[in-house]
C-alpha positions as CSV (number, residue, x, y, z in Angstrom):
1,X,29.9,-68.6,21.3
2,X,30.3,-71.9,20.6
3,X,29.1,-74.7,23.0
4,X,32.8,-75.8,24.1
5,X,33.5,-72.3,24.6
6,X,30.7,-71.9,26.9
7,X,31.1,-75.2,29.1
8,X,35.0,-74.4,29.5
9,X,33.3,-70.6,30.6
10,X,30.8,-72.1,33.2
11,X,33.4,-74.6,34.3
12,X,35.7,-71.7,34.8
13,X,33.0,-69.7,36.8
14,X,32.2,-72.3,39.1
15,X,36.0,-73.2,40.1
16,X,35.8,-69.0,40.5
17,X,32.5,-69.3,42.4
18,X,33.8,-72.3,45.0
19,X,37.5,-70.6,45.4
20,X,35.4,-67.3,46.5
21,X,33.2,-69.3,48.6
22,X,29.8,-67.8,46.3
23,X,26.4,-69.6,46.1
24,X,24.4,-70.0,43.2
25,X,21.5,-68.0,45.7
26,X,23.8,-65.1,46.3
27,X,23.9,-64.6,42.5
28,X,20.1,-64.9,42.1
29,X,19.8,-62.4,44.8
30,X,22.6,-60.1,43.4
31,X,20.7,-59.9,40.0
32,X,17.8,-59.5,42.1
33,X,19.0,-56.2,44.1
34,X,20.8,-55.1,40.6
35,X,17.0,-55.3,39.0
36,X,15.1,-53.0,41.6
37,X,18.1,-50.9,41.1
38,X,18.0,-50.7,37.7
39,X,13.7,-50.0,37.8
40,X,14.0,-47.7,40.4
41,X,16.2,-45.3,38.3
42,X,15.2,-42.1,37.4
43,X,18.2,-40.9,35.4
44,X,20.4,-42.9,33.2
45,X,23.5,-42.0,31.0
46,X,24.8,-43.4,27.7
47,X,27.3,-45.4,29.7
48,X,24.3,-47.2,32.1
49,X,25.5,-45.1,34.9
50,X,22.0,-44.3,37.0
51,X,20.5,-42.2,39.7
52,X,17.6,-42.4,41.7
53,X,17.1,-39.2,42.2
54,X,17.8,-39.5,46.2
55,X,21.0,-38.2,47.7
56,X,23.8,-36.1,46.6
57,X,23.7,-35.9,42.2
58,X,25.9,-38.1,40.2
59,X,29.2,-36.1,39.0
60,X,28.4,-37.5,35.5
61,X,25.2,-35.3,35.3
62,X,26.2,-32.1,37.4
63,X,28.8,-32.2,34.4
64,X,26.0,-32.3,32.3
65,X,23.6,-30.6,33.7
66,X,26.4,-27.7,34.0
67,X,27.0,-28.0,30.3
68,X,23.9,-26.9,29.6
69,X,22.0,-30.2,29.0
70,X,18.7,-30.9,30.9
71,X,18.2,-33.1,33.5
72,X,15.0,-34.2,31.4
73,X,17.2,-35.7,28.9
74,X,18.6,-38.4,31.1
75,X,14.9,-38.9,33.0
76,X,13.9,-43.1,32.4
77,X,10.4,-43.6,31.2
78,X,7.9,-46.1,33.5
79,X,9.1,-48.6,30.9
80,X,13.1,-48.7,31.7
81,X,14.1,-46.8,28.9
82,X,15.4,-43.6,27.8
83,X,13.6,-40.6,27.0
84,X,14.6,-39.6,23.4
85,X,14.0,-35.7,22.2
86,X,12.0,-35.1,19.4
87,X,13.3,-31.9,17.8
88,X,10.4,-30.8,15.6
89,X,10.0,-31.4,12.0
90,X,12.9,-33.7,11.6
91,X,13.4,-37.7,11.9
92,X,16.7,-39.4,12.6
93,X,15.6,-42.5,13.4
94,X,17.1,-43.6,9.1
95,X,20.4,-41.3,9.4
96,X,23.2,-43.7,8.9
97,X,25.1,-41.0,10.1
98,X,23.8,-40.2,13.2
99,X,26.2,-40.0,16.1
100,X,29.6,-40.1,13.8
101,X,31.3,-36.7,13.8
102,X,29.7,-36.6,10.1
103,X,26.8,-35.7,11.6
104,X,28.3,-33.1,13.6
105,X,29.7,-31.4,11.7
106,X,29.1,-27.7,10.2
107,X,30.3,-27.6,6.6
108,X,29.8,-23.9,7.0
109,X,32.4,-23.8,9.9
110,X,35.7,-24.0,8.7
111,X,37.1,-26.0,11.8
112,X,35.1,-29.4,10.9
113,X,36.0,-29.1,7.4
């Protein structure tokens, strides 16, 4: 983004930011609560959707969970981020092809073909 881009962005925000009646301290402590949040997840999705493991489960992983995937899979390391599974004996972490539907698919099966 280039710099006159930006300033007409921020200029933009602030008009937004006045007209809504929002301080620059209820931002900081928006991000602030959005951080805990965030570490205090125990389960995240592809999309960033997270649990904490309290409470009633997220649709988006009794859908999973009742499509056979484990919970496990969606658990957040200490670290923030996402446990990956290591399936034994092979490496993906060079497949150029690795989640596209070439990947997926079964030459053997003749509906992928």
């Amino acid at each position: 983004m280039d710099e006159r881009k930006r300033d007409s962005m921020v200029a933009y925000l602030r008009r937004r930011m006045v007209e809504f009646g929002i301080k620059p301290e209820d931002l900081a402590a928006s991000m602030a609560a959005d951080q805990r949040r965030q570490h205090a997840a125990k389960y995240r999705n592809a999309s960033g959707e997270i649990w904490d493991g309290h409470g009633d489960m997220p649709q988006w992983l009794v859908q999973a969970t009742s499509a056979g995937q484990s919970s496990d899979h969606f658990a957040v390391r200490d670290d923030g981020f996402q446990r990956t599974v290591q399936r034994a004996g092979v490496n993906w972490a060079n497949d150029p092809f690795a989640g596209t539907r070439l990947a997926a698919a079964n030459p053997l099966h003749p509906d992928t073909r």
